[in-house]
N, C-alpha and C positions, 0 to 999 in steps of 0.2 A: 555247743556251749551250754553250760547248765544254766537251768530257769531260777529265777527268782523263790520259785515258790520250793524248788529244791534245797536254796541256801536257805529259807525259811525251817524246813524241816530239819535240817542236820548241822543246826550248829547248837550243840546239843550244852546245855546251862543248865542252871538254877536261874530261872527267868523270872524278871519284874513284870509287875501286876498292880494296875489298879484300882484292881475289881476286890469286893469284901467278898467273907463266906472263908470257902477254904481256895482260894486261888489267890496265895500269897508272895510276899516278894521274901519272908524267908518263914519258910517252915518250923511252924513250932514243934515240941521236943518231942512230943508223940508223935508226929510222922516221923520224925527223925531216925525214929527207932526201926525204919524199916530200909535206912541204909546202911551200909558198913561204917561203921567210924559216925555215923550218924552227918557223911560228907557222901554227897547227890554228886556223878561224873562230873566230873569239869571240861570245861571248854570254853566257847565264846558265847556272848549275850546274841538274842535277836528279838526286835520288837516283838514278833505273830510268835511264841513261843511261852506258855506259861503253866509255872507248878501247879499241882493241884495235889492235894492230901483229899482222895480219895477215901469219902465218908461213907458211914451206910447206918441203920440202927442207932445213928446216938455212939459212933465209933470211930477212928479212925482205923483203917484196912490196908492200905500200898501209898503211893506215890506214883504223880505220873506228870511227865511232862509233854502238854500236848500243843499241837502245830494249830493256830485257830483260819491259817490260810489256806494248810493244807487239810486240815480238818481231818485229824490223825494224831496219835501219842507218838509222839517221837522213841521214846521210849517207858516203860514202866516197871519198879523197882518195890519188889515185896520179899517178904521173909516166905520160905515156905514151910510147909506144914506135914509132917507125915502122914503121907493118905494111902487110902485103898484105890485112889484111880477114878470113884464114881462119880457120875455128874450129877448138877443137880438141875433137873430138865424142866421145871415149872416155875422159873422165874421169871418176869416182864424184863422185857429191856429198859431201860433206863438213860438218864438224858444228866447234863449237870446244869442246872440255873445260873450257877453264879457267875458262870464264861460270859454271861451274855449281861446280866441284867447288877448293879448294885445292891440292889434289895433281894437279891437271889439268896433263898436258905444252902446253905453253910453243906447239905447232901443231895445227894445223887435222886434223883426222884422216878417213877415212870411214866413212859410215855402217856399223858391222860386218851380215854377214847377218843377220836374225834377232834385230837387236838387240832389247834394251831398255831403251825411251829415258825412259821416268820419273826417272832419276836427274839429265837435263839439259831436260826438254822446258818447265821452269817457264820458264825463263832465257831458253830461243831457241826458231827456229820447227823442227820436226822435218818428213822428209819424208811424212808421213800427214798434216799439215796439207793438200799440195798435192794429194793421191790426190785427191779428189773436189771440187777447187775447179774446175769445169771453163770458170769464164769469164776464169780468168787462166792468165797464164805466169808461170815464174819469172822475172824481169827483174833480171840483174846491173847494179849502180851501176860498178859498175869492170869494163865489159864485155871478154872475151874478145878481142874484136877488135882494142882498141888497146891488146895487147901484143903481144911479137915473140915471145921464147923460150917453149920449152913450158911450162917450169914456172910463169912468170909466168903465163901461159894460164891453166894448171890454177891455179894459187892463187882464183882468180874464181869458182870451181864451189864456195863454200858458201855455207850457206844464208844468212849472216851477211854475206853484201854481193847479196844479193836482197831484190827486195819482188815481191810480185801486184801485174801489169801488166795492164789489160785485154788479151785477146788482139790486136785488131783494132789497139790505139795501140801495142803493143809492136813486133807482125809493120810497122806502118803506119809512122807520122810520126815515131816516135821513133828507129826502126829506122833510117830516113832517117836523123835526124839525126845520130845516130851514127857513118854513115857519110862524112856531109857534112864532118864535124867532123875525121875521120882524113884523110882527105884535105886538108883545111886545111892541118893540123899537118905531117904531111907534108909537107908542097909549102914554106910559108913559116916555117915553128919551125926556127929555127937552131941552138937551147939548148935547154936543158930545157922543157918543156912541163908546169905541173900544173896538177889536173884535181881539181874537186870535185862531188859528182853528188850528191843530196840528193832530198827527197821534202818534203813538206807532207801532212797527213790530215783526214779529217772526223769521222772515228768508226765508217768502217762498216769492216768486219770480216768475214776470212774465219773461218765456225763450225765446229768437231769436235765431235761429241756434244754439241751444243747449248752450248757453251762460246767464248764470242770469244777464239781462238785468235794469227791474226796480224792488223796494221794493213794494210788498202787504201790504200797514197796518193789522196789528190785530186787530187794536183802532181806530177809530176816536173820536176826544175831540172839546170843543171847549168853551171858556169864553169869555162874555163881561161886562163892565166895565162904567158906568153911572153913574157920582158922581152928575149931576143936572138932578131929575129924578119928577115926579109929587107925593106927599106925602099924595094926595089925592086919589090914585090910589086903586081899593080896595085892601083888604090885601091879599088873596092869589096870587097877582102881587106883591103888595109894600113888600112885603119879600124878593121877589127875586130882589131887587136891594140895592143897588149901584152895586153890583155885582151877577150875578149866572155862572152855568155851566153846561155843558154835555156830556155824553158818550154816544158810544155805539158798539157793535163786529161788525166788515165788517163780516157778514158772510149770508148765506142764511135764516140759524134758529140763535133764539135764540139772536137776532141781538133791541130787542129793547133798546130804550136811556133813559137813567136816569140821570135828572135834580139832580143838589146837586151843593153845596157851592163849591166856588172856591177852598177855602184850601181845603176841602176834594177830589175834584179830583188831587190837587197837594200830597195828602196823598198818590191815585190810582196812580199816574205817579211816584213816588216814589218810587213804592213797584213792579212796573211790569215794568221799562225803567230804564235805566243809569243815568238820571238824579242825583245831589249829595244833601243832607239834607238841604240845602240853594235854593232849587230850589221852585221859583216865578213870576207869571205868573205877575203879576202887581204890581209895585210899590209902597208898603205900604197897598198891597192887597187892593186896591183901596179905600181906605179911604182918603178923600182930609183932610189936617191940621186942616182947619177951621170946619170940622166934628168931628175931632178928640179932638179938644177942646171942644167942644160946648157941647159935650155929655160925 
């Protein structure tokens, strides 16, 4: 039987909030801008489940929606960037205040030395969760790599758009992927490119002091969405656009990803998460009207 804290993480929404800052019950028009159609997947509401427009600089950066009981992003949804792949390796990790606190500033902050984190550790994962988790990595949903500017960069380094990735499927196939995927976008995305990276769970759980602290995915998924794309492109590319997708197990075996159609990984989220029969990764599954005519 699935746990509670299961149907917490994967009933994936635009979730209410009554925390100020940027943890809103509806997203103003600048983070908007970093879904398609300016419309976050749909699905069903769950209390422990809340937006965050993901600040940094005096900016807004992504979108992400994150589990405060499983202390995990359900998912997170950004525009990407044409990049060269490099990381950018001298950034603090970073925490968000406003999950926890009302007078929390509005951005993502880091970790102070010496903090202490009981005032927010209920809400999100803190980094003593990861000290001693030694068969994961931290795995950003809105990875490093495909951004360009620094700051966009550094926005990725909190703990609020990571989950624990096994090591071997994060360093391995997913790593791949990731790369495979910038390079697509690059090469054949002529427009905007957005991007929704999400996870599925079973229940197991990284422990602190004997307390199930954050959620392990089962799943990592991930679609993006290119409705001005090169039609020139060859065809085992120009298929997989205006939109594709992919999975694959966090697990050590058996862990590789399998590219397929959006609807059909909304078929797999369906059949293995909470999600309800109306659940939609992109609006109009990313067919622009003028496509939709035309053809």
């Amino acid at each position: 039987m699935a746990s509670w804290a299961q149907a917490a993480l994967l009933l994936v929404t635009v979730a209410t909030a009554a925390v100020r800052g940027s943890v809103e019950k509806e997203l103003p028009p600048e983070c908007k801008a970093f879904l398609y159609m300016g419309t976050p997947p749909s699905g069903l509401e769950h209390h422990s489940v809340r937006s965050i427009c993901q600040r940094y600089n005096n900016e807004p950066r992504y979108v992400t929606l994150y589990d405060t009981a499983g202390r995990v992003p359900v998912y997170s949804a950004y525009t990407f960037k044409r990049s060269d792949g490099e990381k950018w390796v001298d950034v603090p990790w970073m925490y968000e205040p406003q999950l926890s606190t009302p007078s929390g500033t509005g951005e993502m902050q880091p970790f102070p030395p010496g903090y202490v984190h009981m005032n927010f550790e209920d809400a999100q994962a803190v980094l003593e969760d990861y000290t001693d988790a030694i068969l994961y990595e931290r795995g950003a949903l809105n990875p490093d790599e495909h951004q360009a500017q620094l700051d966009d960069k550094a926005s990725t380094y909190t703990l609020t758009n990571v989950v624990p990735q096994v090591r071997e499927f994060q360093a391995g196939a997913w790593k791949a992927q990731e790369c495979l995927i910038r390079k697509r976008l690059n090469n054949y995305c002529r427009g905007t490119a957005y991007v929704v990276t999400g996870i599925t769970t079973s229940g197991r759980t990284i422990r602190r002091r004997n307390v199930d602290r954050v959620a392990v995915p089962a799943h990592m998924w991930s679609a993006y969405c290119c409705a001005n794309y090169d039609h020139n492109a060859p065809f085992d590319e120009r298929y997989k656009f205006p939109a594709y997708a992919h999975y694959g197990l966090n697990d050590r075996e058996s862990n590789e990803v399998m590219e397929l159609s959006v609807q059909k990984l909304e078929e797999f989220l369906r059949r293995t998460t909470f999600v309800n029969k109306n659940f939609q990764i992109f609006a109009d599954d990313c067919v622009p009207p003028s496509y939709s005519l035309d053809h």
